[in-house]
TIRODO-816539 format. One line per field, with one value per residue (C-alpha): residue in three letters; z, x, y; residue number from 0. Coordinates in steps of 0.25 Angstrom, whole numbers, padded with zeros to 4 digits. Example, Ala and Ser with C-alpha at 12.3 -4.5 7.8 and 13.67 -1.06 7.14 Angstrom:
// residues 2
aa (ALA  SER)
up (0031  0029)
east (0049  0055)
north (-0018  -0004)
i (0  1)
***
This chain:
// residues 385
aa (UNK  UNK  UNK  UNK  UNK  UNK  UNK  UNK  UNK  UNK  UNK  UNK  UNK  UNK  UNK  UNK  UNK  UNK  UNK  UNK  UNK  UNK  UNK  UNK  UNK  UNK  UNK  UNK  UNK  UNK  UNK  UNK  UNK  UNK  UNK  UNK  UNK  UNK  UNK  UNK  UNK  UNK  UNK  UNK  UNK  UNK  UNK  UNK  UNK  UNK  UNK  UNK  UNK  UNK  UNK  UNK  UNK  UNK  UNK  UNK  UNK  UNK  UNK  UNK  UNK  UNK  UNK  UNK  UNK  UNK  UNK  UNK  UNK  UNK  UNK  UNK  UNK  UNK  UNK  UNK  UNK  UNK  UNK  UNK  UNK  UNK  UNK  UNK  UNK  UNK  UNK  UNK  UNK  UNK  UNK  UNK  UNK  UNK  UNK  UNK  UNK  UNK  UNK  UNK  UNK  UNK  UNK  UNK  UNK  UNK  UNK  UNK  UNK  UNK  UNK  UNK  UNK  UNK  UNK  UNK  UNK  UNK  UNK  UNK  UNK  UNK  UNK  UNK  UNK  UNK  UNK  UNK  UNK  UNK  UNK  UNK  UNK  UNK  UNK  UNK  UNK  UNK  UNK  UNK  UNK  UNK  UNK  UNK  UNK  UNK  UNK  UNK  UNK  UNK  UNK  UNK  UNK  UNK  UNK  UNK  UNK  UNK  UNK  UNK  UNK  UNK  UNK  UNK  UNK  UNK  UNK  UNK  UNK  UNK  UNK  UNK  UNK  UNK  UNK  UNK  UNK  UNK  UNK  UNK  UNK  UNK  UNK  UNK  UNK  UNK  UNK  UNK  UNK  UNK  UNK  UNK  UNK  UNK  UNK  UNK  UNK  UNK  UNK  UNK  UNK  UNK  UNK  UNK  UNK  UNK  UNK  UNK  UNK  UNK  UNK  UNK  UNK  UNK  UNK  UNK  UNK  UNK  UNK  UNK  UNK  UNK  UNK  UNK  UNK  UNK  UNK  UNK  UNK  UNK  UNK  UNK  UNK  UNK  UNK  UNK  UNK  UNK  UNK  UNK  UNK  UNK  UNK  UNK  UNK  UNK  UNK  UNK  UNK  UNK  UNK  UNK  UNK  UNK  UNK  UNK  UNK  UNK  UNK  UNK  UNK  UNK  UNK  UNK  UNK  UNK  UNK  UNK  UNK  UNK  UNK  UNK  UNK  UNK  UNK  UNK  UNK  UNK  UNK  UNK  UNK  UNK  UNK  UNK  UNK  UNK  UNK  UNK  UNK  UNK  UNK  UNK  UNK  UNK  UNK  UNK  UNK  UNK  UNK  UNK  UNK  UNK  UNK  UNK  UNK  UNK  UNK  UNK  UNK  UNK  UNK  UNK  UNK  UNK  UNK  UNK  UNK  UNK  UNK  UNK  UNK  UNK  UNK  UNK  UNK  UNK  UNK  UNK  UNK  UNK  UNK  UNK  UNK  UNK  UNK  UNK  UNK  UNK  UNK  UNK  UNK  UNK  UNK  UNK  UNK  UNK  UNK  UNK  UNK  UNK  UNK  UNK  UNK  UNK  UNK  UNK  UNK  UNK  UNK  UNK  UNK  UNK  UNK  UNK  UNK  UNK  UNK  UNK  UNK  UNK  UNK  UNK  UNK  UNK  UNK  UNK  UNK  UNK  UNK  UNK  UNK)
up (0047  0055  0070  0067  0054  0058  0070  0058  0049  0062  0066  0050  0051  0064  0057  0046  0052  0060  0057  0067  0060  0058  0067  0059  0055  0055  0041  0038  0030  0019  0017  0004  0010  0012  0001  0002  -0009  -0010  0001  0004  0005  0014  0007  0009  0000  -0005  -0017  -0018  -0032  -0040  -0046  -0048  -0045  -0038  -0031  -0020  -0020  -0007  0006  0017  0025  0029  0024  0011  0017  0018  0006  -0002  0007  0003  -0011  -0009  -0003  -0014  -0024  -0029  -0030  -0025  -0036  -0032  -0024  -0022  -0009  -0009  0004  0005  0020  0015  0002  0012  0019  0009  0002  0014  0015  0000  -0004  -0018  -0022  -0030  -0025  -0037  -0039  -0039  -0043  -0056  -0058  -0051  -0058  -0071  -0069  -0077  -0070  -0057  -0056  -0042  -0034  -0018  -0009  0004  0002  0008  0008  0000  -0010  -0013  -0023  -0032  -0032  -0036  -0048  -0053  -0050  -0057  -0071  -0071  -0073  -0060  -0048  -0034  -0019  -0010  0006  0011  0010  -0005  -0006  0001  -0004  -0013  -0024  -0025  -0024  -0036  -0044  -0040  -0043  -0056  -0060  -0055  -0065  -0076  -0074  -0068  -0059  -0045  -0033  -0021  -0006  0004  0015  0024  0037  0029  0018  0025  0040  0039  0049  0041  0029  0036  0041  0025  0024  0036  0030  0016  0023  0030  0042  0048  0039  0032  0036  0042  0048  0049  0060  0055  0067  0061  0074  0073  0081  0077  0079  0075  0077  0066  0054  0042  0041  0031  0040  0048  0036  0031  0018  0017  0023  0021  0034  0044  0038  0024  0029  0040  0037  0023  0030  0037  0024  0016  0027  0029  0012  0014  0024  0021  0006  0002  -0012  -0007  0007  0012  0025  0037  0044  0050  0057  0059  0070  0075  0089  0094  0087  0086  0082  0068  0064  0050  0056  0061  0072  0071  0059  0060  0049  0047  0033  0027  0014  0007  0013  0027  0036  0042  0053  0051  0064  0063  0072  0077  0091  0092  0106  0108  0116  0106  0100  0087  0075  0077  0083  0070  0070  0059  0067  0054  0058  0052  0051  0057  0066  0067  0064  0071  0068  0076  0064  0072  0087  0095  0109  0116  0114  0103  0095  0081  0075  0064  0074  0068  0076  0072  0080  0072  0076  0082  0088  0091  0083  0084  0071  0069  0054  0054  0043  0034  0020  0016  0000  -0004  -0009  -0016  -0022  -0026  -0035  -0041  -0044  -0051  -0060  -0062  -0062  -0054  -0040  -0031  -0018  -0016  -0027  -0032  -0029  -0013  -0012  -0017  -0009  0004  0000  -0003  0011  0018  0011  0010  0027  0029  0020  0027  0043  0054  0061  0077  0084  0098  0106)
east (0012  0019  0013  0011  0006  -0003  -0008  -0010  -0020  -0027  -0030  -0034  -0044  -0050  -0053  -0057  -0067  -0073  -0089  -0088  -0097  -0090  -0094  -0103  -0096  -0104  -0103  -0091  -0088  -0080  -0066  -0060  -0046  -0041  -0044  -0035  -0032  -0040  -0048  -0055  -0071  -0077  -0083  -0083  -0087  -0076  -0073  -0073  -0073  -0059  -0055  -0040  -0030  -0018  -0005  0004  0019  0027  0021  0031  0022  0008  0003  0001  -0010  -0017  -0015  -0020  -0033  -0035  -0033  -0043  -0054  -0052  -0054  -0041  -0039  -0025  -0020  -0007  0005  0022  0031  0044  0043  0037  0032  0025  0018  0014  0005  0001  -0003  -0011  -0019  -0024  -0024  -0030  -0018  -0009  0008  0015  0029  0036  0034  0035  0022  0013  0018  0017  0002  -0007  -0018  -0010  -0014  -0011  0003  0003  0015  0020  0035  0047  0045  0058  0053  0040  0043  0050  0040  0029  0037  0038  0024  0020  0030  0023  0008  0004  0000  0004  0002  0012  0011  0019  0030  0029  0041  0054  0064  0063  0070  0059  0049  0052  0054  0040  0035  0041  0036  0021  0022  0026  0018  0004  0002  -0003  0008  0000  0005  -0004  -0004  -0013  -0011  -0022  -0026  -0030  -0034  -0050  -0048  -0037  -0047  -0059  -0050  -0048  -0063  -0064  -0052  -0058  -0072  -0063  -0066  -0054  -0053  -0040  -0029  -0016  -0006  -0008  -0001  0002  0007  0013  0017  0019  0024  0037  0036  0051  0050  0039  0046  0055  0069  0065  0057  0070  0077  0074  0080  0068  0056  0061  0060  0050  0044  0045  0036  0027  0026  0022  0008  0007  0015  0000  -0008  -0001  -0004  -0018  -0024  -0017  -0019  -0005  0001  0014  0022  0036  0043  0047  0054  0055  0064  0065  0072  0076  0072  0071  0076  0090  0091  0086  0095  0087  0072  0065  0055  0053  0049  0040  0039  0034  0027  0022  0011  0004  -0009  -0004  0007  0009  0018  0021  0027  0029  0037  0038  0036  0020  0019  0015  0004  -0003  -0014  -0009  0002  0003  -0006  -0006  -0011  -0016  -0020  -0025  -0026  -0036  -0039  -0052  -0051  -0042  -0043  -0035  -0035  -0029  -0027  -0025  -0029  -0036  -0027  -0038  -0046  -0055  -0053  -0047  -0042  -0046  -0048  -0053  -0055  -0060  -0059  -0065  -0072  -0084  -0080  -0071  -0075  -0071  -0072  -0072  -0066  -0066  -0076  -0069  -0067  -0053  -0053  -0038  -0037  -0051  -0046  -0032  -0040  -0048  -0034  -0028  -0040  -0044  -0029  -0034  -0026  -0039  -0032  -0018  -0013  -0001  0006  0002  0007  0021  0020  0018  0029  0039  0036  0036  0050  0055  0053  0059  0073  0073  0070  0080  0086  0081  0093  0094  0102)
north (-0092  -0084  -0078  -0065  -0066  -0078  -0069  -0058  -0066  -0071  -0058  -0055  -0066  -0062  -0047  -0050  -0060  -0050  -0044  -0033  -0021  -0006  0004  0012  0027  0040  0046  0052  0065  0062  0071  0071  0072  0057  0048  0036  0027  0013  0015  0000  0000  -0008  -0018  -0032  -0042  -0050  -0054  -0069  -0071  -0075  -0061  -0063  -0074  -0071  -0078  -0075  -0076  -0074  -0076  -0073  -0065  -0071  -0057  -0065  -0072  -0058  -0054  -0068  -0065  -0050  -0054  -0067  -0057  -0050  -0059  -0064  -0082  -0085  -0095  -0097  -0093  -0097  -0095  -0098  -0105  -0117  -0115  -0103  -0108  -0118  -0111  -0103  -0114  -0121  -0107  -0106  -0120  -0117  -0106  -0115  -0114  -0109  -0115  -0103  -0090  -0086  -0098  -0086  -0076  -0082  -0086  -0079  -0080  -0073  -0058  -0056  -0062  -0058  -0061  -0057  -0062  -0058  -0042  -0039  -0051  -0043  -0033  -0041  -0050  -0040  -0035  -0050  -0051  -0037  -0040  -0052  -0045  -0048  -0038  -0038  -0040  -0039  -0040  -0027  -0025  -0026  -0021  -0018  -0007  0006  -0002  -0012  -0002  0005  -0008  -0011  0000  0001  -0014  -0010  0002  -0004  -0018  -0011  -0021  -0020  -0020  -0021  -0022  -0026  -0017  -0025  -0017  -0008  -0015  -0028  -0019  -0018  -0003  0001  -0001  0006  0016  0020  0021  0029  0039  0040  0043  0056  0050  0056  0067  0069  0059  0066  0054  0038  0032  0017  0007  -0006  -0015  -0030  -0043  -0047  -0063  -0064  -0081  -0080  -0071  -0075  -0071  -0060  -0054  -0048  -0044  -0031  -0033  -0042  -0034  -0021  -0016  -0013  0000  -0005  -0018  -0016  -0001  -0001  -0003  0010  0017  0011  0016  0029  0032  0027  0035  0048  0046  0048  0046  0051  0051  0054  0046  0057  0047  0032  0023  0009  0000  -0013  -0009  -0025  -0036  -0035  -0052  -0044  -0037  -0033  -0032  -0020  -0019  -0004  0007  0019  0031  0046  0047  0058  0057  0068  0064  0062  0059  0044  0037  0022  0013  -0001  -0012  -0026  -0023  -0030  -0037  -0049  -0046  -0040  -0050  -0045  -0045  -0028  -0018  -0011  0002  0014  0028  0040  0053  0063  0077  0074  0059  0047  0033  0024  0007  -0004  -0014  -0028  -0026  -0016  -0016  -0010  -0024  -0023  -0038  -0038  -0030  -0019  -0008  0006  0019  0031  0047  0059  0071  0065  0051  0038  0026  0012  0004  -0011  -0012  -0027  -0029  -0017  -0024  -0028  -0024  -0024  -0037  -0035  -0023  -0027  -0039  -0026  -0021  -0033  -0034  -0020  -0014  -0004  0002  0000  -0009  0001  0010  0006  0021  0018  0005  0010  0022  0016  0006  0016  0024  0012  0011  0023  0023  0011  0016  0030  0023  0028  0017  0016  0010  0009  0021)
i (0  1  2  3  4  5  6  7  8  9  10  11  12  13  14  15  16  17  18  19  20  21  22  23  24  25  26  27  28  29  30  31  32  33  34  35  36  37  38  39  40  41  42  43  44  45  46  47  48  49  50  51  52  53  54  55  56  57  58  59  60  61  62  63  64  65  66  67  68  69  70  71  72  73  74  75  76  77  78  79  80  81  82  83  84  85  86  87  88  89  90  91  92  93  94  95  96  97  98  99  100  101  102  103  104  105  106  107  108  109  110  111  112  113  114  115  116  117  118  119  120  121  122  123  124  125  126  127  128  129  130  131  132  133  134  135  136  137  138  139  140  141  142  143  144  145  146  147  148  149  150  151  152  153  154  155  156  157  158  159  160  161  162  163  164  165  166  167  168  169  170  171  172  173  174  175  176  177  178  179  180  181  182  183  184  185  186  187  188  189  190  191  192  193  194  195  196  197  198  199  200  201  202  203  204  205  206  207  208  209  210  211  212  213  214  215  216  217  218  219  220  221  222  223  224  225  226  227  228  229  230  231  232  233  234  235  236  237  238  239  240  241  242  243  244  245  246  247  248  249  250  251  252  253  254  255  256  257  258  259  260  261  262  263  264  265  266  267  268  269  270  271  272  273  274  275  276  277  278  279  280  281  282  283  284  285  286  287  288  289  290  291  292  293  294  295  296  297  298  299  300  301  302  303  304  305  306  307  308  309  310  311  312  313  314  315  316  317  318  319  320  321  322  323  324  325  326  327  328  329  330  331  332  333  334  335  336  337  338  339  340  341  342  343  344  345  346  347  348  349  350  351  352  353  354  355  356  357  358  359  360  361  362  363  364  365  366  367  368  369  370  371  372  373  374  375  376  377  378  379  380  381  382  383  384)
***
């Protein structure tokens, strides 16, 4: 696998592992003005017996490897799964030795017993491969982004109304971030009153020896706000509650790797919801002295406190990552979220058997699709003066 995403999953490991205890929170008042959607309990036994067999198709980003664990934990049995490159299915192959490799495609789609298809293919590839997946009865899971223009986005949409079935994206930088979880918790419990802005920082090492040709071609990743920021357009809805939001501006840039001409290493945006307003920056510019992929950061603001979380590493030398801290009225806390329960994946199997919207509701997954988009289309250009 590749550097970054090797260092990625290590990191993953290492978190998840930890038994650190919470620090314990004074009661909170509850404020009946933030009730975000799907907010994740903390609970954590798993669920280790087979509730639904699913498959994967596409792994060009070793996100997949994520998502096949989230849906594991939640009790889903991966049956079986196909890659077009044999390097790929290799390795696949070698990690989940009982998943049987389908010849091609259209053998997955056509089993009966498949309820689920995952896949983290080639980001422009995605969408068309949800709707074969959907027309074919089944649901979806997608690593983001799911999906790369308007055009597809209204297809898919279209497709997921008339089929009912589930189109999921995987927003892990929230989803699969124990302190992003708690901080949720913390937000419904009105520990910071109402939520007013989220500040989402989307920073990541570039490893340019390490990447496939699509990932400097915008026509195939869709462009840097489109992919890396579709996390902190999820993040922004969640938190501030929104069912509905409006870009104010954004730009976008190729500030340093002129040997790719189609990449770019900069985006940030202005968003404005009716629940709260958000700004989203994102770049390519992690040094290597950081002992992490990305020092990705979430900072929401409320009428009555702030929660700020360092996702992957604390710089001021705390281990680990999952950092969580916590300012209202009466004091400064530090809190350890590393044994926060993970419950997407759980969820997402409730979904698939219960037809229910319990994991992500289908209108917010569109939505912050469609910001995410509707940025990345409307993004001034930075050039150099």
């Amino acid at each position: 696998m590749k550097e970054s995403e090797d260092t990625r999953r290590s990191f993953l490991r290492t978190s998840m592992g930890t038994a650190a205890g919470l620090l314990l929170l004074p009661t909170l008042p509850l404020q009946p003005v933030v009730a975000a959607p799907a907010i994740i309990s903390s609970r954590s036994k798993l669920d280790t017996k087979s509730r639904i067999k699913f498959s994967v198709i596409g792994m060009n980003h070793g996100h997949i490897y994520g998502q096949v664990e989230a849906v594991i934990r939640g009790g889903g049995e991966l049956v079986s799964f196909y890659a077009k490159e044999k390097e790929l299915s290799a390795a696949f192959s070698k990690r989940y030795p009982n998943a049987k490799m389908a010849r091609d495609e259209r053998e997955i789609l056509e089993d009966k017993q498949v309820q689920l298809i995952l896949s983290a293919g080639i980001p422009n590839e995605r969408a068309p491969l949800g709707i074969r997946v959907m027309k074919a009865g089944k649901d979806y899971m997608s690593d983001k982004p799911a999906i790369t223009t308007l055009e597809q986005l209204e297809e898919v949409r279209k497709v997921q109304k008339e089929t009912k079935q589930i189109f999921s994206i995987m927003y892990s930088e929230r989803l699969e971030n124990r302190a992003t979880v708690k901080a949720g918790e913390l937000v419904k419990a009105g520990a910071i009153g109402q939520v007013v802005q989220t500040i989402g920082l989307g920073p990541h090492r570039m490893n340019p020896d390490s990447r496939p040709e699509w990932f400097f071609d915008k026509e195939k990743f869709g462009g840097i706000i489109c992919d890396i920021a579709s996390h902190q357009f999820d993040q922004f809805l969640f938190f501030t509650n929104s069912t509905s939001g409006a870009i104010v501006a954004s730009q976008v840039g190729n500030v340093n790797h002129p040997q790719y001409p189609q990449f770019q290493d900069f985006g940030d945006a202005m968003v404005r919801g009716n629940g709260g307003s958000g700004y989203i920056r994102v770049d390519w510019f992690t040094p290597d002295g950081l002992k992490s992929w990305g020092d990705g950061r979430l900072t929401i603001l409320g009428t009555d406190g702030y929660i700020e979380i360092r996702k992957n590493v604390d710089i001021s030398g705390r281990t680990g990552g999952n950092h969580l801290f916590l300012v209202d009225n009466k004091d400064t806390k530090y809190i350890d979220s590393s044994d926060t329960d993970l419950s997407y994946g759980r969820q997402l199997v409730d979904d698939v058997i219960n037809r229910t919207e319990t994991a992500m509701p289908q209108a917010h997954c569109f939505l912050a699709t469609e910001l995410a988009l509707k940025a990345q289309n409307s993004a001034s250009v930075l050039t150099k003066s």
